[in-house]
C-alpha positions as protocol buffer text, in pm:
chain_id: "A"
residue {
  index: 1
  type: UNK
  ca { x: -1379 y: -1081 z: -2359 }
}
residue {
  index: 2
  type: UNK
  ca { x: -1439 y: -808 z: -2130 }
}
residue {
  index: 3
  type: UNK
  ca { x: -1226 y: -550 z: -2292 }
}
residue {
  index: 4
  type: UNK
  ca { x: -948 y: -304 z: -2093 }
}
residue {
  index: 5
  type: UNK
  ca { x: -980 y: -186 z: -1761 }
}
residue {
  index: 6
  type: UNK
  ca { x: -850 y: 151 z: -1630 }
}
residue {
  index: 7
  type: UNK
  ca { x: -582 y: 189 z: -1369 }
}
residue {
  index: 8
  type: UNK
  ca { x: -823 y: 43 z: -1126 }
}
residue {
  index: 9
  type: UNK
  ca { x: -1058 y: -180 z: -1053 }
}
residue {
  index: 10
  type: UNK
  ca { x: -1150 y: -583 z: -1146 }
}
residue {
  index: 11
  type: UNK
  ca { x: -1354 y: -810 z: -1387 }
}
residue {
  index: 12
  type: UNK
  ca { x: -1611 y: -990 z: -1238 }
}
residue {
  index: 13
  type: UNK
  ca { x: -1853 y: -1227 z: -1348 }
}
residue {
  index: 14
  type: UNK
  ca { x: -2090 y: -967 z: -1392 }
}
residue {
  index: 15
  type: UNK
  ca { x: -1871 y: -712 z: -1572 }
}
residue {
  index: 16
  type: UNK
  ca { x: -2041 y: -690 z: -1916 }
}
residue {
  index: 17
  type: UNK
  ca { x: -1858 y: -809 z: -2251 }
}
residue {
  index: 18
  type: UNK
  ca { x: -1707 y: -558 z: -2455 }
}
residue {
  index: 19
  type: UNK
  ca { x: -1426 y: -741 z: -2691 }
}
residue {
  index: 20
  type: UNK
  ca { x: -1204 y: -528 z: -2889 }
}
residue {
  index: 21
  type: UNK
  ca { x: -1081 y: -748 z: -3111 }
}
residue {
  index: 22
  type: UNK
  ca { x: -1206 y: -1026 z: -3332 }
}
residue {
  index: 23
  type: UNK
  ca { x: -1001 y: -1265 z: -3151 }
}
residue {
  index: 24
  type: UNK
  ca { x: -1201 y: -1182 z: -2811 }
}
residue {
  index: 25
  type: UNK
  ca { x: -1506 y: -1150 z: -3024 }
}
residue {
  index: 26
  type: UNK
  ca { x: -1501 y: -1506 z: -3072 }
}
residue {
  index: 27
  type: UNK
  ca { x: -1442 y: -1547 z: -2720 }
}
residue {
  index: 28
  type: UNK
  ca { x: -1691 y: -1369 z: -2563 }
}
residue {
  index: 29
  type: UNK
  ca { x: -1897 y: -1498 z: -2839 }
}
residue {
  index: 30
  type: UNK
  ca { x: -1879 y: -1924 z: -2753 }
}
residue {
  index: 31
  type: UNK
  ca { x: -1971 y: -1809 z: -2383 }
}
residue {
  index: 32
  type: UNK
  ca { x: -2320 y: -1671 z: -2487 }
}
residue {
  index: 33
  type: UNK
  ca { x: -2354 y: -1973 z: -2731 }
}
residue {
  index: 34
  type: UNK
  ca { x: -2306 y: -2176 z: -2443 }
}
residue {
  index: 35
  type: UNK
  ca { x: -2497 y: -1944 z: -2229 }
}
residue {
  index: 36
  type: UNK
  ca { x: -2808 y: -1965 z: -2479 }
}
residue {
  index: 37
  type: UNK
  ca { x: -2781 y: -2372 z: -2432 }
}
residue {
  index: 38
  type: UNK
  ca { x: -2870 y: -2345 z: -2086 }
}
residue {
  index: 39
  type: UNK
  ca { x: -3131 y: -2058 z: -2055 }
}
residue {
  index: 40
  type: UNK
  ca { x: -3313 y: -2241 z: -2352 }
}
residue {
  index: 41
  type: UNK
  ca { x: -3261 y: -2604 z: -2318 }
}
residue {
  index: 42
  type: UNK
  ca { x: -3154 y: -2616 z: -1932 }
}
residue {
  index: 43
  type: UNK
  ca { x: -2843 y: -2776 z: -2040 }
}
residue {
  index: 44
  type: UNK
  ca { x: -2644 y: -2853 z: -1734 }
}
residue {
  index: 45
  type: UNK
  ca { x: -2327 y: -2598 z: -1853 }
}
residue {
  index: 46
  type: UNK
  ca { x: -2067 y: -2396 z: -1651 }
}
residue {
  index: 47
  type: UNK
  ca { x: -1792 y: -2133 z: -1780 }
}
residue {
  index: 48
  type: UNK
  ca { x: -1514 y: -1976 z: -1662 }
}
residue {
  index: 49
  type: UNK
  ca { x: -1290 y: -1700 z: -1757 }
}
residue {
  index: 50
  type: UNK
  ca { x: -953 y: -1683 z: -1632 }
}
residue {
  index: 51
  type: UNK
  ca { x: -625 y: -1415 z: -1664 }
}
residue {
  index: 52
  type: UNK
  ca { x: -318 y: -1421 z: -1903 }
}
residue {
  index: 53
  type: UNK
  ca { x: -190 y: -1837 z: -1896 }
}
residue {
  index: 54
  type: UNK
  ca { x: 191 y: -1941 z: -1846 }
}
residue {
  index: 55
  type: UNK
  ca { x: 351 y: -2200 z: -1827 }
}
residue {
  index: 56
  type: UNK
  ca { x: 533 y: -2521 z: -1946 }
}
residue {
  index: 57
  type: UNK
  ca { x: 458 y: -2586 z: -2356 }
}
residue {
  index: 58
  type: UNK
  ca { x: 267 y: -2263 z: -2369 }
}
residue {
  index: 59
  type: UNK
  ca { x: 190 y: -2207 z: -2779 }
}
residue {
  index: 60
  type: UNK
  ca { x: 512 y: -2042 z: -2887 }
}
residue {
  index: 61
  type: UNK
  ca { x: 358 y: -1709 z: -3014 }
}
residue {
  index: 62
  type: UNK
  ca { x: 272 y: -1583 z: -2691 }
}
residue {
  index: 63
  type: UNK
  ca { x: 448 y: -1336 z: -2461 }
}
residue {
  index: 64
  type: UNK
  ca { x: 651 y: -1558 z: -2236 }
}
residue {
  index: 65
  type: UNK
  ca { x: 760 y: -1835 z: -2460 }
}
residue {
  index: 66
  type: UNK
  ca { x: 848 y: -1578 z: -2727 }
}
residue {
  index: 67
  type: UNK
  ca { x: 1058 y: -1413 z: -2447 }
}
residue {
  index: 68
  type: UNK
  ca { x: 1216 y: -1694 z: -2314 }
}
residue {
  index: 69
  type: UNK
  ca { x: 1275 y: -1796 z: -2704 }
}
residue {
  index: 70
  type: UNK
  ca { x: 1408 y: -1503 z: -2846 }
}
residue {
  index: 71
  type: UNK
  ca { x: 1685 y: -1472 z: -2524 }
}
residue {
  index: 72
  type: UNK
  ca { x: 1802 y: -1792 z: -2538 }
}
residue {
  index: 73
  type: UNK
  ca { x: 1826 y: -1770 z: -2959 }
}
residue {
  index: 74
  type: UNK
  ca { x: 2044 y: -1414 z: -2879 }
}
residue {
  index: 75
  type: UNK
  ca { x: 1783 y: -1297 z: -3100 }
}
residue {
  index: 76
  type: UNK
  ca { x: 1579 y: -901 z: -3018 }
}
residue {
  index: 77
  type: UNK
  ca { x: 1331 y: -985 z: -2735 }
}
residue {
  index: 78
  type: UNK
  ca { x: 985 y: -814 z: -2899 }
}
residue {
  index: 79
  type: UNK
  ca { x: 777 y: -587 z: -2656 }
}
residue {
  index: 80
  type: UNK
  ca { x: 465 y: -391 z: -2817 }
}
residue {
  index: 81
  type: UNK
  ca { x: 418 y: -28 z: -2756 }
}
residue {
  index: 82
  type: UNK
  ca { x: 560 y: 73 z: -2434 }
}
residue {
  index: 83
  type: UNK
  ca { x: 539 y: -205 z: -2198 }
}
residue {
  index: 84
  type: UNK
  ca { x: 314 y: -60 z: -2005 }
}
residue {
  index: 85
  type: UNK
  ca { x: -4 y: -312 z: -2084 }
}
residue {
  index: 86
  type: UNK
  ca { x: -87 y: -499 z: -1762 }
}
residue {
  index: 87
  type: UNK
  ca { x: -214 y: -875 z: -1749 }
}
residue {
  index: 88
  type: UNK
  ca { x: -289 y: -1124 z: -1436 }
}
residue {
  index: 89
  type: UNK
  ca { x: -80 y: -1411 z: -1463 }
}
residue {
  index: 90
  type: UNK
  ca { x: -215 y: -1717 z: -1383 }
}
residue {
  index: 91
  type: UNK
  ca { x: 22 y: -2084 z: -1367 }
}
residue {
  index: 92
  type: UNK
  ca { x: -129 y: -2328 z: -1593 }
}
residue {
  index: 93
  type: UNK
  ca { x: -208 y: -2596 z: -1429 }
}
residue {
  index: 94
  type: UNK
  ca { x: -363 y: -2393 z: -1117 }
}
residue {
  index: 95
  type: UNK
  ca { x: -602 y: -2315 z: -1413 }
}
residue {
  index: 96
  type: UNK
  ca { x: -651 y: -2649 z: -1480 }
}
residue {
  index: 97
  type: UNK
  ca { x: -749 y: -2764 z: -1125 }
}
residue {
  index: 98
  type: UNK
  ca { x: -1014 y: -2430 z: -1126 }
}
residue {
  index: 99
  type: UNK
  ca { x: -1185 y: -2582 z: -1432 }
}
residue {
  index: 100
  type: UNK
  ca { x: -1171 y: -2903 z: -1305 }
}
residue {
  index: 101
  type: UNK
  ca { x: -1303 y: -2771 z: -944 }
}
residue {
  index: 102
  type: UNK
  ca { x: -1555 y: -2554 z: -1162 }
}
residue {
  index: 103
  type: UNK
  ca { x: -1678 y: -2872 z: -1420 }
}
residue {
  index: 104
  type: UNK
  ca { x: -1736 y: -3114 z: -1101 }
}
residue {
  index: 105
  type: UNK
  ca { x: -1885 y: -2935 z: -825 }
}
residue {
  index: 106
  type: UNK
  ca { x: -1949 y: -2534 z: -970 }
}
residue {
  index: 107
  type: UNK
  ca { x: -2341 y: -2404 z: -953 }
}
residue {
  index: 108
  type: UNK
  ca { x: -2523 y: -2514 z: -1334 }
}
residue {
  index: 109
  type: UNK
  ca { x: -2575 y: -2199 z: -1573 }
}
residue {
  index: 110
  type: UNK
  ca { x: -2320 y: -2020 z: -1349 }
}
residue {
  index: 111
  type: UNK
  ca { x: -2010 y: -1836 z: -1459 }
}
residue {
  index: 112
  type: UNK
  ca { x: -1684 y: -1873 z: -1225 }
}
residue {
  index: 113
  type: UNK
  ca { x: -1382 y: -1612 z: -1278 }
}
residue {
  index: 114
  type: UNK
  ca { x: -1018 y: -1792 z: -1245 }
}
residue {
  index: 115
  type: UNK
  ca { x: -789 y: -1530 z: -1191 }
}
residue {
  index: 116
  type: UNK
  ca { x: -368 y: -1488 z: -1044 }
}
residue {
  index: 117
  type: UNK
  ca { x: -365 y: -1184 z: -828 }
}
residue {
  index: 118
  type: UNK
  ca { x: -57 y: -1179 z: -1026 }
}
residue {
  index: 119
  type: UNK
  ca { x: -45 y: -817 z: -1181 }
}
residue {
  index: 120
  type: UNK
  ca { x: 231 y: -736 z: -1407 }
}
residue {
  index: 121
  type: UNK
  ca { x: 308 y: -545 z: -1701 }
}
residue {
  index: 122
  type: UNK
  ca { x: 482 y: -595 z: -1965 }
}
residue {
  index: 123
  type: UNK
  ca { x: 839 y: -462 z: -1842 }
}
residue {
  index: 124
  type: UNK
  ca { x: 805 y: -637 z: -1587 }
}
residue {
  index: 125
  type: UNK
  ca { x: 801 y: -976 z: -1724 }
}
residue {
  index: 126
  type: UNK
  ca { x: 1055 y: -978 z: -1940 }
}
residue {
  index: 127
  type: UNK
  ca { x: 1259 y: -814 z: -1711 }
}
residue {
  index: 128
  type: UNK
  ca { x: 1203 y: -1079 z: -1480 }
}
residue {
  index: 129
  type: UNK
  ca { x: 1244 y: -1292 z: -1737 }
}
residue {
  index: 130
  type: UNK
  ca { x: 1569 y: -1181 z: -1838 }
}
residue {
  index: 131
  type: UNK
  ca { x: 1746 y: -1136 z: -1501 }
}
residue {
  index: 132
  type: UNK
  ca { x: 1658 y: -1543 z: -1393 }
}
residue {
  index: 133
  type: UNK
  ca { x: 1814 y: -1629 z: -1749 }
}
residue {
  index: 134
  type: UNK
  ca { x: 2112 y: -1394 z: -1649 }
}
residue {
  index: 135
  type: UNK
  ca { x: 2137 y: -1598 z: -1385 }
}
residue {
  index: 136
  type: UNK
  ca { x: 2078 y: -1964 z: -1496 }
}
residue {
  index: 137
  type: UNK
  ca { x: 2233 y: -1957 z: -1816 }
}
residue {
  index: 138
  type: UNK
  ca { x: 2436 y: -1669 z: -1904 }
}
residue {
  index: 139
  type: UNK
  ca { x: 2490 y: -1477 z: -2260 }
}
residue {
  index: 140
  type: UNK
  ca { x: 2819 y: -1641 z: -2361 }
}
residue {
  index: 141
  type: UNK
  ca { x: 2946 y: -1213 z: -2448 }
}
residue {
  index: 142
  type: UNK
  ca { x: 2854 y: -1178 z: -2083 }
}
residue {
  index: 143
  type: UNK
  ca { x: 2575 y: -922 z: -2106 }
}
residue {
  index: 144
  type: UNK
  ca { x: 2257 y: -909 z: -1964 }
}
residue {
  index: 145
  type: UNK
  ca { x: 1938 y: -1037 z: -2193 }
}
residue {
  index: 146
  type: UNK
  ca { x: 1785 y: -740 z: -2097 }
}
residue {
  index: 147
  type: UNK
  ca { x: 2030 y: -574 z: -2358 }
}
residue {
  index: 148
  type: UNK
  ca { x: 1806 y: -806 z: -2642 }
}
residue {
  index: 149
  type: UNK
  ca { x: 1514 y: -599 z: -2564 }
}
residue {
  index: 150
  type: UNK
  ca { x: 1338 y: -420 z: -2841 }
}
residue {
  index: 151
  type: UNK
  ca { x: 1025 y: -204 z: -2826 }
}
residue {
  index: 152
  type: UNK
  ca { x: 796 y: -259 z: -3125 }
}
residue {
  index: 153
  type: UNK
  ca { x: 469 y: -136 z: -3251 }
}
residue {
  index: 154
  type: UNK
  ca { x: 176 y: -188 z: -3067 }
}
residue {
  index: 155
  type: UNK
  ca { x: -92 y: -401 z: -3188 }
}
residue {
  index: 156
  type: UNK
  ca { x: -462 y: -321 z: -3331 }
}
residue {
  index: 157
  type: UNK
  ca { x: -703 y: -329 z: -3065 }
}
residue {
  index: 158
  type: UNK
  ca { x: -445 y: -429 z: -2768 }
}
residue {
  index: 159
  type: UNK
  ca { x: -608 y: -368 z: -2431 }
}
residue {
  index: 160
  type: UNK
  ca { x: -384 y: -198 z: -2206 }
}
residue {
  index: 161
  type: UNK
  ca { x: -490 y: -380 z: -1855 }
}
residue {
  index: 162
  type: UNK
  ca { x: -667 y: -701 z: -1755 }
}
residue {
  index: 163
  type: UNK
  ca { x: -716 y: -849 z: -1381 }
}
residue {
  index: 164
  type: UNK
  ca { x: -932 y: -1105 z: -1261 }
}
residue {
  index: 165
  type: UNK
  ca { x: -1172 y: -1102 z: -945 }
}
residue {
  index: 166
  type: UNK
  ca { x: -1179 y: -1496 z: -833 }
}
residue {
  index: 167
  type: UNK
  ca { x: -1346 y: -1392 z: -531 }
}
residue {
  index: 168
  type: UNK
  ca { x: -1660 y: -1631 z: -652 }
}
residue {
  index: 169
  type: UNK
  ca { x: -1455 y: -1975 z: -731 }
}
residue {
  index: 170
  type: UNK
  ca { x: -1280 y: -1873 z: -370 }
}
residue {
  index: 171
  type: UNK
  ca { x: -1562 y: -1863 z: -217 }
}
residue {
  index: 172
  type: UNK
  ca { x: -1810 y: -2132 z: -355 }
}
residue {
  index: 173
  type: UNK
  ca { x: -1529 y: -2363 z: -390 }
}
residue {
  index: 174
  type: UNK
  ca { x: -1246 y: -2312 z: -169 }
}
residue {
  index: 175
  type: UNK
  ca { x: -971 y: -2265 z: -506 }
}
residue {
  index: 176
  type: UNK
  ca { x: -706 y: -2059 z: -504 }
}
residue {
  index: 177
  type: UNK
  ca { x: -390 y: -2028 z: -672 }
}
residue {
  index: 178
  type: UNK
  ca { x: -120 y: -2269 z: -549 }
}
residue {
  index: 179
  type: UNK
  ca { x: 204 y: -2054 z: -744 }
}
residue {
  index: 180
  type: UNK
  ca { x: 304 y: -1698 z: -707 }
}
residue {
  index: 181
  type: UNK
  ca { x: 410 y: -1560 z: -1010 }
}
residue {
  index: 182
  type: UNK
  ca { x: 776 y: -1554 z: -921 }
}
residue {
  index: 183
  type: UNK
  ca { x: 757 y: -1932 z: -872 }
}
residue {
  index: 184
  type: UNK
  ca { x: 565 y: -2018 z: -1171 }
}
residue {
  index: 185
  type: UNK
  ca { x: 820 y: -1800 z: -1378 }
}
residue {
  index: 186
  type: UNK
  ca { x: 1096 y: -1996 z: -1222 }
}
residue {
  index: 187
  type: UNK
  ca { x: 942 y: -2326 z: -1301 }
}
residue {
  index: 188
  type: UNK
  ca { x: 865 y: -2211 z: -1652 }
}
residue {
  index: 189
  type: UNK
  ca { x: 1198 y: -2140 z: -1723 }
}
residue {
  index: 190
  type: UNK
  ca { x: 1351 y: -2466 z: -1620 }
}
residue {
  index: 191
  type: UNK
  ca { x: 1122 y: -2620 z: -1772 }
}
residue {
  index: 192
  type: UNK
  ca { x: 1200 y: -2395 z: -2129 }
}
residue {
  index: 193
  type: UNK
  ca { x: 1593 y: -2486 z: -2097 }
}
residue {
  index: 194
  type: UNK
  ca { x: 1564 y: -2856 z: -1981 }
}
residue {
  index: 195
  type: UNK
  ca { x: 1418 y: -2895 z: -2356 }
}
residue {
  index: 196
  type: UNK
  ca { x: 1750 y: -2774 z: -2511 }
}
């Protein structure tokens, strides 16, 4: 919702929207509905906005399960553009205990960021990616996954960085992240071949 950030710096929960897609549009767009609900009817409402989810029975189309799917299928592993496009990871269920902590005892009308501190890019993941799957289950010809990995054309209106400052849900309500992003990866993963 907030668009792409430079090489530097972190959304906050007063960092203006500025979606660049219609998929964020519609985003950004429930918040202010929701927004609107309290400043007009002083309905008793709360959001949040959190960094790039992963995690056990993630929807299939995104970035890690379409990694982890294409490896183990010894099918091309898709990357857009150059790989270079940075997100904040952020373990699924450490999500869901922030909107949980956020829905019972966050500040009415208020808006609470849920962020990693889990920079990566692109490269990075799958390489990461790739290398535990080297070593948990390896390619029956022997080679690495990373040898599966295909650079593809960049999509319309794909922001090239996103991070998340959850200074405010740290502070107000004591959450943080309980999973590094190495550790959530790992627990992904096993979680991706135990259904095979």
């Amino acid at each position: 919702v907030f668009g792409s950030l430079g090489a530097t710096g972190l959304f906050t929960e007063t960092t203006p929207y500025a979606p660049n897609s219609p998929y964020s549009a519609s985003k950004a767009s429930s918040d202010l509905m929701v927004r609107s609900y309290f400043h007009t009817y002083c309905m008793n409402v709360v959001t949040t906005n959190c960094s790039n989810n992963y995690g056990p029975k993630q929807h299939s189309e995104k970035l890690i399960p379409t990694i982890i799917r294409k490896a183990l299928a010894e099918q091309p592993i898709p990357v857009y553009g150059d790989g270079k496009n940075v997100r904040d990871w952020l373990y699924v269920l450490d999500h869901c205990t922030g909107i949980d902590l956020v829905f019972q005892k966050g500040r009415s009308g208020e808006t609470y960021n849920i962020g990693g501190n889990n920079e990566r890019n692109n490269n990075q993941i799958v390489d990461r990616i790739c290398t535990i799957l080297d070593q948990q289950k390896p390619r029956p010809n022997g080679e690495s996954y990373k040898k599966l990995i295909t650079f593809v054309q960049d999509r319309a209106g794909h922001d090239k960085r996103y991070a998340i400052d959850a200074t405010k849900i740290t502070t107000e309500l004591g959450w943080k992240p309980s999973l590094i992003f190495d550790r959530g990866i790992e627990k992904t993963i096993d979680w991706y071949l135990s259904q095979k």
